[in-house]
Structures are given as C-alpha cells and as structure tokens.
N, C-alpha and C positions, 0 to 999 in steps of 0.2 A: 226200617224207619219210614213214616208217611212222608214223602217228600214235597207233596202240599203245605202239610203243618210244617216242615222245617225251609220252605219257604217262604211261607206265609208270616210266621215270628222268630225266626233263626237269626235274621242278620239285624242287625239295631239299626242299620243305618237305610235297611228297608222293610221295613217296620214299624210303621209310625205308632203302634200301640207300645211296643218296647224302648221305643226312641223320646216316646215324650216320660213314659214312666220313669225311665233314666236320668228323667235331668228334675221331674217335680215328684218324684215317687220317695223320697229320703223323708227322713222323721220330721223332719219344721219346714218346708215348702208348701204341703197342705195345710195346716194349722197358719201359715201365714197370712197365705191367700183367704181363708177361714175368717180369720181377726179381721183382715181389711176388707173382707166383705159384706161384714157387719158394723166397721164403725168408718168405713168410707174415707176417710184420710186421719192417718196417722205421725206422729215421730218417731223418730228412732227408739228413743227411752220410753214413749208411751205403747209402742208393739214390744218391747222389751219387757216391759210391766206384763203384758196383755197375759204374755206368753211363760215368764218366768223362768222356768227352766234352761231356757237356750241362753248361752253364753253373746257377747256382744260379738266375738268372731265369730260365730257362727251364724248369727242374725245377720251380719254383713257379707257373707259368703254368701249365704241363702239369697238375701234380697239383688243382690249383683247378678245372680243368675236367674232368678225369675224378672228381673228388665232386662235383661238380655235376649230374654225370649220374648219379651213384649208382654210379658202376664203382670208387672209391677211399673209404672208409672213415678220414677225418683223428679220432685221441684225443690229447687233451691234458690230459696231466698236471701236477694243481698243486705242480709242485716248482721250486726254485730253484736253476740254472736250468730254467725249463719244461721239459718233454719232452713231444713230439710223433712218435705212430707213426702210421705209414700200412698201411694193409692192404685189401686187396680185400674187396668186398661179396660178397654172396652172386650178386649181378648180376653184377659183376667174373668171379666165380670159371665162372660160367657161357659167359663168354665164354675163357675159358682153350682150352678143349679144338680150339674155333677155329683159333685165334691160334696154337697148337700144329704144329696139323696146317698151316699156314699156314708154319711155320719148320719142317718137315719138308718141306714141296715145296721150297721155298729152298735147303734142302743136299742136296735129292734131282737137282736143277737149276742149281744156280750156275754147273760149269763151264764148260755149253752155254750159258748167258746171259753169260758171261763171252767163249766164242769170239763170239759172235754180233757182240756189241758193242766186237770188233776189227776184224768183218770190214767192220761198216757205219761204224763210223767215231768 
C-alpha cells in the first residue's frame, strides 16, 4: 500500500478533502446549499418546496449541520408566528462556485454515466 495516499486521505480527521465531504457530501447538503444559492434567503417551507423530496426531518438535520459548519446562516424573527430565514454565509457563498461547476460536469456527463450503468448492470 502507498503510504503517502494512505496518509494523505486515510484518516478523516486529517484529511480535510474527506473530512468536509463527510459532513456536506450526503444527498440534500448540496442541493441545499444549491437552492440558497440561487434564491439568497429562504424559509423553511419555501426550501422545502424548492427541494421536495426531502422530508421536513431531514431538511432540519441537514440545515443544523451545515450552520454548524458556518456554510448556512439561520435568523429568527420575533414575530408571531416566528419566522426563520436561512441563507448562505459568506463561507457557504464561497463554496457555490464549486458545487456549480460540480452540476455542470453532471449535465455535461449524465448521459454516458447513464449508458455506462445499463451496460454494467
């Protein structure tokens, strides 16, 4: 075994390429950051719309850990009933152009990864 490469991305906790994919690499953390990086502040129900498929537990699970990491921006307004927007940080926003070019190789590529994974199976 190269003991470079298994130093290099073996351990998560040094490893900042595996250490962040770990925490925003899961099916709705991109797509979140995605949504709020095109309509700039959201609600809960209107990123819930955005997205549809994800459950309201799982949308809240998600957004708790990307402010966590500073990539999600939660304000809460004292109105009755509350209201609470979400928006990207200035970190968040930095990771956009990424994530971008990352859903441009996807629709530059789908349909060869779509033959590919009829022919194997």
């Amino acid at each position: 075994m190269d003991e470079e490469i298994l130093k290099k991305y073996g351990d998560v906790d040094t490893c900042p390429v595996r250490n962040i994919l770990d925490r925003f690499g899961d099916k709705w953390s991109t797509l979140v950051l995605l949504v709020l990086g095109e309509k700039e502040k959201l609600r809960f129900n209107e990123l819930n719309k955005c997205i549809q498929t994800i459950s309201q537990k799982m949308l809240t699970v998600t957004l708790k850990k990307l402010e966590t990491d500073g990539l999600v921006n939660r304000t809460i307004y004292p109105h009755v009933p509350p209201k609470v927007e979400y928006e990207l940080t200035d970190l968040g926003r930095s990771l956009l152009p990424n994530l971008q070019n990352l859903v441009k190789w996807a629709n530059d590529n789908i349909d060869e990864i779509k033959t590919n994974r009829t022919k194997i199976g």
